[in-house]
N, C-alpha and C positions, 0 to 999 in steps of 0.2 A: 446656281449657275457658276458660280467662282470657284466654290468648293469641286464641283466636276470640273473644270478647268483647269483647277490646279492639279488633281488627283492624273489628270492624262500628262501633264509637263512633267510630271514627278517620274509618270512610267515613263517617259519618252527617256528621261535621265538616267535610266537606268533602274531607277526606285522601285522593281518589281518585289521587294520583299516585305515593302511598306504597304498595309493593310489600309484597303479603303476606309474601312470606319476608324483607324488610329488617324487620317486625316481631319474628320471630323472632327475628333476627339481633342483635337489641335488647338479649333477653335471653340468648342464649348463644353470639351471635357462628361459630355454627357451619357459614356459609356457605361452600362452597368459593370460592378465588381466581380470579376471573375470573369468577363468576355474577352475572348480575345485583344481586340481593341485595344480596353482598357488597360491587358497585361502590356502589351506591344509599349507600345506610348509610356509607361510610367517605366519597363526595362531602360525606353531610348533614353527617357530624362534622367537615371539614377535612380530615381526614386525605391522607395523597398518595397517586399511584395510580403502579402500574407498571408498565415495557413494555407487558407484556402485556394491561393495561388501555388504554391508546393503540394497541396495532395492533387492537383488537377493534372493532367495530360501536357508533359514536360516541354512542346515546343510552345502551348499555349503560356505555361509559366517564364519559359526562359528565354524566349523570342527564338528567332530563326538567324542562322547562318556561324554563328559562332560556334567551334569548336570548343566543348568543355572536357576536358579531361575529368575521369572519375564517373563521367555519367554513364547508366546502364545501356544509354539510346543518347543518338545525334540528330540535330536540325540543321543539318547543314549539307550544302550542295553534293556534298559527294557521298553521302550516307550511304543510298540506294549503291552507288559504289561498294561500297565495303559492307554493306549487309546490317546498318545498325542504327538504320532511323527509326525514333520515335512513331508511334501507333499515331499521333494526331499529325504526324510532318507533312501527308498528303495534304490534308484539311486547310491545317496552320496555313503551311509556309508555299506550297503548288498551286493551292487552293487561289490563292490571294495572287500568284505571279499572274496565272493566266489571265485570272477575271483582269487584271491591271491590262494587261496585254491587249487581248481583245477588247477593250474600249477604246486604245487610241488612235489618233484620228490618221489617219493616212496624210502627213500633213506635204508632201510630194505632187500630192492629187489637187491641193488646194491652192499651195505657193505655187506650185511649174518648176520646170525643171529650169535652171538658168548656172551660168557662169560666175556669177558674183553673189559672193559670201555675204549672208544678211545676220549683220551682229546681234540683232535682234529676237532670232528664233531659234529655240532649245537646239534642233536640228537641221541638216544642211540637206540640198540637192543638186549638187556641184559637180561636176565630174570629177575633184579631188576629194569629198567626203569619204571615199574610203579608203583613202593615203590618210586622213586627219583622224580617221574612228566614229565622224559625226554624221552619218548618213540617217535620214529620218528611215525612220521602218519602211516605208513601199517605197524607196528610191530604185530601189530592181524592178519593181513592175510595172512603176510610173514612168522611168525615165530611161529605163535600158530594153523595154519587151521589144521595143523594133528600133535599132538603133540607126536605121536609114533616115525612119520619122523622126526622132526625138534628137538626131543629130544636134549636136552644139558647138559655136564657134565660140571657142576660148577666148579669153584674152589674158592680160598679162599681169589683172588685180592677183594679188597674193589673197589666199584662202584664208591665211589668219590675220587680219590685218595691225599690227603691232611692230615693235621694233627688236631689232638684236644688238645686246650692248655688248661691250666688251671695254675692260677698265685695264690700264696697266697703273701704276703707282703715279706717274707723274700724268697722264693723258687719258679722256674719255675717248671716245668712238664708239656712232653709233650708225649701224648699217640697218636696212631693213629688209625684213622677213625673205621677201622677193629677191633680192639679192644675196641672199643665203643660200637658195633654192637652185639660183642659178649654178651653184657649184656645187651643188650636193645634193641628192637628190634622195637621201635620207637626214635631212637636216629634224624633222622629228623628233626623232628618238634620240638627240642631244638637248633637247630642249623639257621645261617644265614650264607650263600654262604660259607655252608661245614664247618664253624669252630665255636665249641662251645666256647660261649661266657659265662663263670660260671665265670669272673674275672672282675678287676677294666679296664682293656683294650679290646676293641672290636677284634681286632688282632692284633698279635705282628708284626709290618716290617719287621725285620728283618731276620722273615722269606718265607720270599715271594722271588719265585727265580727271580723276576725282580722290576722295580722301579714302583712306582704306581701314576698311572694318571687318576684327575678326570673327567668324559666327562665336553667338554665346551660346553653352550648354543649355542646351533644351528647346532653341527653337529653331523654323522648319529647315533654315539651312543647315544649322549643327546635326539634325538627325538625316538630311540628303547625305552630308560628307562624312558621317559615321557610316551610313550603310553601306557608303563606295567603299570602306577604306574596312572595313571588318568581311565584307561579304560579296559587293558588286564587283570587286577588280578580281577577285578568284570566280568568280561563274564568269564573267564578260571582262577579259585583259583587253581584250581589244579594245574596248570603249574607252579606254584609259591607255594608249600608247606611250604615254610620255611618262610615264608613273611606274613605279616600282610597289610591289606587294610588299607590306610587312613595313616599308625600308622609306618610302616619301611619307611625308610630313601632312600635319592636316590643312596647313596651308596651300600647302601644294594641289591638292585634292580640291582647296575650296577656292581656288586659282579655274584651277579646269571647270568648275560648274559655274563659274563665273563666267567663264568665257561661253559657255553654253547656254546657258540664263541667269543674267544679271538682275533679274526682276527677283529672282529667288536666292542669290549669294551674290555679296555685294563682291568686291576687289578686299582680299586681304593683307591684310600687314604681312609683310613677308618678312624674315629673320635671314641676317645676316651673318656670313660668318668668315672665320679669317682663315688665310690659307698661308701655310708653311711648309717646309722642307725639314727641320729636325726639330725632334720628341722637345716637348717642353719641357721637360724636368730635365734634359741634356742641352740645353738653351742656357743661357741668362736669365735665369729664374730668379727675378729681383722680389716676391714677394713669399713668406713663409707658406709652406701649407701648414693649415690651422683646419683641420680636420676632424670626424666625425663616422666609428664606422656606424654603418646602417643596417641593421637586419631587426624591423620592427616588427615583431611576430604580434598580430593581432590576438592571441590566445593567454588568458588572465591563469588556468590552471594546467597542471602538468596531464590531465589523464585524457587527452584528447591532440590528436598527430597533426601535426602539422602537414594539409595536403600536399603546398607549394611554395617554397621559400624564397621566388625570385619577388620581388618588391620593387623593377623597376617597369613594370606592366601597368597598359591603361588602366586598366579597372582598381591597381592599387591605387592610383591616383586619389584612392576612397581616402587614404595616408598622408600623402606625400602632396597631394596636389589644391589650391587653392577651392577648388570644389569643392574638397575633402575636408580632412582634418588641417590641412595646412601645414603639416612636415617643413616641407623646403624655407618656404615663408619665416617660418621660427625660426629655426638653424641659420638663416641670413640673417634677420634681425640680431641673431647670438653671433654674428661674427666667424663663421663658420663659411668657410671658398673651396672646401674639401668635402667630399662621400666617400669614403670606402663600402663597396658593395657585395652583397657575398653571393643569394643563388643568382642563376641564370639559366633558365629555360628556354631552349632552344627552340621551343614551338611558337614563343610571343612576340612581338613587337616592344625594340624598349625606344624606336625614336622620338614616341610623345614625353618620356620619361627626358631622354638626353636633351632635348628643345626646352625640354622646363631646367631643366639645369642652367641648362645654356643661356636662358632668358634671365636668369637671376645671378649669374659671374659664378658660376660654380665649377669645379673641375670636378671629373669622376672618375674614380680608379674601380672597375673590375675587374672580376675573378671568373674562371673555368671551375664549372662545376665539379666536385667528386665524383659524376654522376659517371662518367669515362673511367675513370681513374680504379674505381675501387665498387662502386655499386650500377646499377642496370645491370639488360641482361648480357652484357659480356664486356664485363670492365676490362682493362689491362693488363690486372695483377696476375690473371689467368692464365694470359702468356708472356711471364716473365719482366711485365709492365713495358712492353712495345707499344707504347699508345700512341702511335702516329697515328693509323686507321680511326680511331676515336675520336679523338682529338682533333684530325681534320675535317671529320664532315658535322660536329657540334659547332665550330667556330666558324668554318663558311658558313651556317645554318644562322650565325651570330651575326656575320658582317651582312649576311642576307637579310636582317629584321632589324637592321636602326644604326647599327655599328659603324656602316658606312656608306655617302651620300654621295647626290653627284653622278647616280649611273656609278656608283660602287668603282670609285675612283678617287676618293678620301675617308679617314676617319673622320665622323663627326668632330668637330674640335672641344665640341664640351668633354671627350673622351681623352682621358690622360694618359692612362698606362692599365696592363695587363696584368694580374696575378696571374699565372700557371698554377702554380697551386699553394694553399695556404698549409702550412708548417708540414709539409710532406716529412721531414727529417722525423716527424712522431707518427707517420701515417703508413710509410713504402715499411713494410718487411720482406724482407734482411732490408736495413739500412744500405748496404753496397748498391740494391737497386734505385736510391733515389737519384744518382746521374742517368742511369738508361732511361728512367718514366720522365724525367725533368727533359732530357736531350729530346728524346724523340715528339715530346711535345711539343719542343718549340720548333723542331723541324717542318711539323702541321702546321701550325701557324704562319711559318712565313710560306711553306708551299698555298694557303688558303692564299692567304693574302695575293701570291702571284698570279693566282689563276683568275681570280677579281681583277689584276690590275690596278691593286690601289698603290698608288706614289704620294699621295698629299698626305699632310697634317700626319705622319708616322705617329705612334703611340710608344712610349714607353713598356719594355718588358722586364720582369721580375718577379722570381720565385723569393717567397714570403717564407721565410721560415723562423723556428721559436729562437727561444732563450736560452736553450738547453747546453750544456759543457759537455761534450764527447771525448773523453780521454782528455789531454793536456793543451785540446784547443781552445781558445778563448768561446765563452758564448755565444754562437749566433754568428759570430767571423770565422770561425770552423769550417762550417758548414756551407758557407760561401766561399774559400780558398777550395775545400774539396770540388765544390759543382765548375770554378774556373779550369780547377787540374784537370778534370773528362775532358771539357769543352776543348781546349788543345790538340788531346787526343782521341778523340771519342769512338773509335775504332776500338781502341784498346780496353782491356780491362779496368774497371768493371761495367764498360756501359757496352762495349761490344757492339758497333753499331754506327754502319755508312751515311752519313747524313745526305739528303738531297740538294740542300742548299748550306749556303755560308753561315752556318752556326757560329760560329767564332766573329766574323767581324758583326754580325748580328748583333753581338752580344760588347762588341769594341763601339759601337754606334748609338746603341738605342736601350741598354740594361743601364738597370739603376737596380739597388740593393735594398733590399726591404726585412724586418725582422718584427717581431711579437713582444712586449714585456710586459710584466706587472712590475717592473722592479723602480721604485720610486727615483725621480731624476738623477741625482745626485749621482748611484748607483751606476747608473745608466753612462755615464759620464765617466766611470771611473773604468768599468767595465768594458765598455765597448766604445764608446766617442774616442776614447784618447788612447786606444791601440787601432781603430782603422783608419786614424790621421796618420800614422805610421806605416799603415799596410801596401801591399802595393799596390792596391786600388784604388789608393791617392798618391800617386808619384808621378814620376815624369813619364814613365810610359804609359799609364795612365789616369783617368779624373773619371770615377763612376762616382754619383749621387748617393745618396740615402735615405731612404726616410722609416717611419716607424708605422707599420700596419694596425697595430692595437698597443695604445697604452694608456693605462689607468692603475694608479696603486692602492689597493684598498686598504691597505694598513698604514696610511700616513694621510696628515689633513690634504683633501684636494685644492683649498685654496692658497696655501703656500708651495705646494708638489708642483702642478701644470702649470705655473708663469715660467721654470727654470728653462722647461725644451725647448718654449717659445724663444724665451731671450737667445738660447743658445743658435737656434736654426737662424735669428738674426746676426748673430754674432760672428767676426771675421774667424775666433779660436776656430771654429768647426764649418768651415764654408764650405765642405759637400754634405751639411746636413741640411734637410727639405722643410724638416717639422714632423708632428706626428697627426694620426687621426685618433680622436677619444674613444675610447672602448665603454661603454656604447649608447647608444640613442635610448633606447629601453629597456626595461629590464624583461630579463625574459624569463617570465612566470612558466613556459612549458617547460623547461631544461630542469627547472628546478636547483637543488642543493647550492653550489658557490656560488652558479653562475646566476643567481637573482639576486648577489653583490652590485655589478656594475653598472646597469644602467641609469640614465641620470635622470629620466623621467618613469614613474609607475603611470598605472592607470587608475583612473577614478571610478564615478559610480552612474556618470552621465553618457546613454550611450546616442552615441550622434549620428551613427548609420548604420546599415548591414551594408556586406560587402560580399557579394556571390563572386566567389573566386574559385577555380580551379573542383569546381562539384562540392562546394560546401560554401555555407553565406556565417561568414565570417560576422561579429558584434565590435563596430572600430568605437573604442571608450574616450574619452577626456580623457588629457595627461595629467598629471602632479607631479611637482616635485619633489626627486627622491634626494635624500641626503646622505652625506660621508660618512665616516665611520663615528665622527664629532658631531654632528646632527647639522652641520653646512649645506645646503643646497648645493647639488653637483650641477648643476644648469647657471647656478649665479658663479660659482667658481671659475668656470669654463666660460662664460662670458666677458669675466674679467682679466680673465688670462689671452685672452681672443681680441680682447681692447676696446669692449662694447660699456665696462662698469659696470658695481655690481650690483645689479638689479632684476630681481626674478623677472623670465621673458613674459611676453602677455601669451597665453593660451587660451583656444578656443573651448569654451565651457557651456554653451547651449548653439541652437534649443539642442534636449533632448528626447529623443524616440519616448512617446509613450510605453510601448513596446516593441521587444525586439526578436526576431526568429535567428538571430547569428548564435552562434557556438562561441565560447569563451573559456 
């Protein structure tokens, strides 16, 4: 009786994609191998899948709803759309909604149709339930077939009953719902699980009548607000008004099923976050970045492609996230406030990514893919590298999936600054076109940004370029004096080319200067610190920042090399210097030849998960540590230059997979 009871609250919620028997399976796991069910349920928990789950009928292996890129057939809502569902998707994924469907209970027919909101029932019969999205299924033919009979006299209870804060710095205020309503008659769709969020706190605790708990991975509420949040808010947006695709939070999601049944999601911990007016690295940035770039390519050999290089997606979380291998985790323990990030696919969600950042004091710098610029099917270079058109709808596509919060009216704040693109000065040929693809890029960007309406928490922007000496210009300050000369002019030659918006004070406002080295500190310092303290990029007409996008020296010890940049980014000699971030988190065995010089951790021989990512199930191994050129640990170096001492970090080393079906 309970187990059917729950299975109808679950559809009521939305939960049509959730399989009867994975309910069961919930509680006594007594699915045979290879049934449905049992795929379903062990996809929702992480868990990995075997042979005989991959040669089987791919919505039964891969669940339903998720878009995977690579795959020959889709489970997902809009397949039948586009012509490329899977042979079992009827079965799977139709199969399971209907049957969910038709069994629930007309519950309209059983409550009555009445005026006040009952916080107690999944769904509503209110005459405002379909202002709120919560209307029980027969509320049309229970409560509306004859509206002379079923007439109702309103009153003046608020439908959601809850409070609306509103904080300034020095004074709370708090109004309620009901009086929100009274003046706005879309007060809704400003709000996120009933409480407006117009302050530096998403909700106060302290007002919440009980203690707030966030669902854990794998049980029934984490797999309710996984299917909203991958799958139920694209077939049913409406059942989610207040929620954004791709772009809210899993709290936020397990807020609204809270408010819907509380018996099934309890009240979550909500995450706070701060709101500003200018870029923090163009701030008082009182503390070094002490940085880290990141692209940790799960693959141990070179003869196998890398399908998807973005690594700030849920399912990497296999990496990066406490679930996983525990990425983030480590790099904090190591002293590490910095990510530098490199792909970014415009198809994904990276807000569960930036919240785990966020929740650990971390800042994140990333990058626009090359994928505009020079590769898909009609990069830039093709016409003459005008990538505005590219450029703009990949980065609204951006601020569309986590970038930015709030009803896309802030950067998240865990988000720092923007690469445009990394060391274009070796990329754009001719070189003359790196002002026209640089300019028009950032034109996209802030026309994206306008048409969002985001004003808060601005982000730092910066074109990252190498180390390289072009004729008689200094390294790497060249290359930056040229891209300020266009920006002035940018009409003129060689970038040819009317901007939309204010590129210039854009770049008086919110650009900070970024650059590439292997060149061991000292170098670094003689090089380029102590000619752009003289440049005009620090004078009186202006104060732009600096920081270093990649450095690591592989021909000199790393534990006497990386304390220098530190001291310096603290040091008054070079106060628009930021710090740098370490090149790099792992080594990357596909790239092969140099570039399996710098990373600071290898992999072992323990492999701790598979990772179904982007149409291939990836093998995520145990790290080790790799050493300097002198046989030093680059992870103890870098800890102690970080100010954590030196002592190799702790790593996760078990358990490990008896076997494993990932690629490596």
């Amino acid at each position: 009786f309970l187990d059917s009871v729950m299975a109808r609250f679950l559809a009521l919620l939305g939960l049509c994609a959730v399989a009867e028997e994975t309910l069961d399976a919930l509680n006594d796991d007594s699915c045979l191998a290879g049934d449905p069910c049992e795929l379903s349920l062990r996809q929702l928990r992480g868990e990995r899948i075997s042979q005989l789950d991959v040669d089987g009928p791919l919505c039964a292996a891969y669940g339903c709803g998720q878009f995977v890129r690579g795959h020959p057939c889709q489970c997902t809502a809009q397949c039948a759309k586009y012509g490329n569902c899977c042979s079992d998707y009827k079965d799977i994924c139709e199969g399971t909604s209907k049957k969910l469907k038709a069994e629930a209970i007309p519950l309209c027919a059983n409550l009555g149709c009445t005026s006040k909101y009952q916080s107690n029932q999944p769904c509503q019969c209110t005459p405002k339930c379909s202002k709120f999205g919560n209307c029980c299924s027969d509320y049309t033919e229970a409560c509306l077939a004859d509206t002379e009979e079923t007439k109702i006299t309103t009153s003046s209870e608020p439908e959601v009953e809850t409070t609306t804060v509103s904080t300034t710095t020095e004074e709370t205020s708090v109004k309620s719902t009901e009086e929100k309503e009274a003046g706005d008659d879309n007060a809704w769709k400003d709000t996120v699980d009933g409480v407006l969020h117009i302050n530096d706190d998403w909700i106060k605790q302290d007002t919440l009548d009980s203690k707030c708990e966030t669902a854990k991975r794998g049980d029934e509420c984490w797999v309710a607000v996984s299917w909203a949040m991958a799958d139920g808010i694209y077939e049913h947006p409406e059942w989610w008004p207040e929620l954004q695709p791709g772009a809210s939070s899993f709290e936020e999601f397990q807020a609204h099923q809270h408010l819907m049944n509380n018996t099934l999601c309890p009240q979550p911990c909500m995450l706070r976050y701060k709101q500003y007016s200018v870029p923090t690295y163009r701030s008082n940035h009182q503390y070094p970045m002490k940085g880290v770039s990141y692209g940790a390519s799960p693959l141990k050999n070179t003869g196998v492609l890398l399908t998807d290089d973005d690594f700030m997606t849920d399912i990497t979380g296999a990496m990066w996230d406490s679930w996983g291998r525990g990425d983030l985790d480590l790099l904090k323990s190591m002293g590490v406030n910095t990510l530098r990030m490199y792909g970014n696919d415009l198809n994904y969600s990276h807000r569960s990514f930036l919240d785990g950042a966020w929740k650990r004091d971390m800042d994140i710098i990333v990058g626009l893919s090359d994928w505009g610029f020079i590769q898909g099917p009609d990069p830039c270079d093709r016409n003459g590298y005008e990538c505005f058109s590219q450029v703009y709808e990949a980065y609204k596509n951006n601020l569309l999936k986590g970038f930015a919060i709030r009803n896309y009216t802030m950067y998240h704040p865990a988000l720092k600054a923007l690469i445009i693109s990394n060391e274009p000065d070796l990329k754009v040929h001719p070189r003359t076109s790196v002002c026209r693809a640089m300019i028009t890029s950032l034109d996209a960007i802030l026309q994206a940004e306008k048409d969002l309406n985001i004003t808060e928490n601005p982000i730092a922007l910066t074109v990252t370029f190498s180390f390289a000496a072009f004729g008689r210009n200094p390294p790497g300050l060249g290359q930056m004096q040229e891209l300020y000369a266009c920006l002035q002019h940018p009409e003129a030659p060689p970038t040819y080319y009317r901007p939309k918006n204010d590129v210039l004070s854009a770049f008086r406002k919110r650009w900070v200067h970024s650059f590439n080295t292997a060149a061991p500190g000292h170098v670094v310092e003689e090089l380029f610190l102590d000619k752009y303290k003289k440049s005009i990029f620090w004078s009186d007409e202006m104060k732009i920042p600096l920081f270093i996008g990649e450095y690591h020296s592989v021909h000199v010890g790393a534990k006497d090399d990386l304390p220098i940049l530190v001291e310096d980014a603290l040091s008054a000699t070079y106060p628009f210097f930021l710090g740098y971030n370490f090149f790099e988190f792992s080594v990357r065995y596909d790239k092969g030849g140099s570039e399996k010089k710098f990373g600071m951790f290898g992999y072992g021989d323990c492999p701790l998960l598979d990772m179904n990512y982007s149409g291939m199930v990836y093998t995520i191994w145990d790290l080790v540590p790799a050493p300097d050129k002198y046989g030093y640990p680059l992870s103890m170096a870098l800890s102690n230059a970080y100010g954590k001492g030196s002592n190799l970090p702790k790593l996760r080393k078990a358990p490990c997979l008896e076997e494993t079906l990932g690629v490596s």
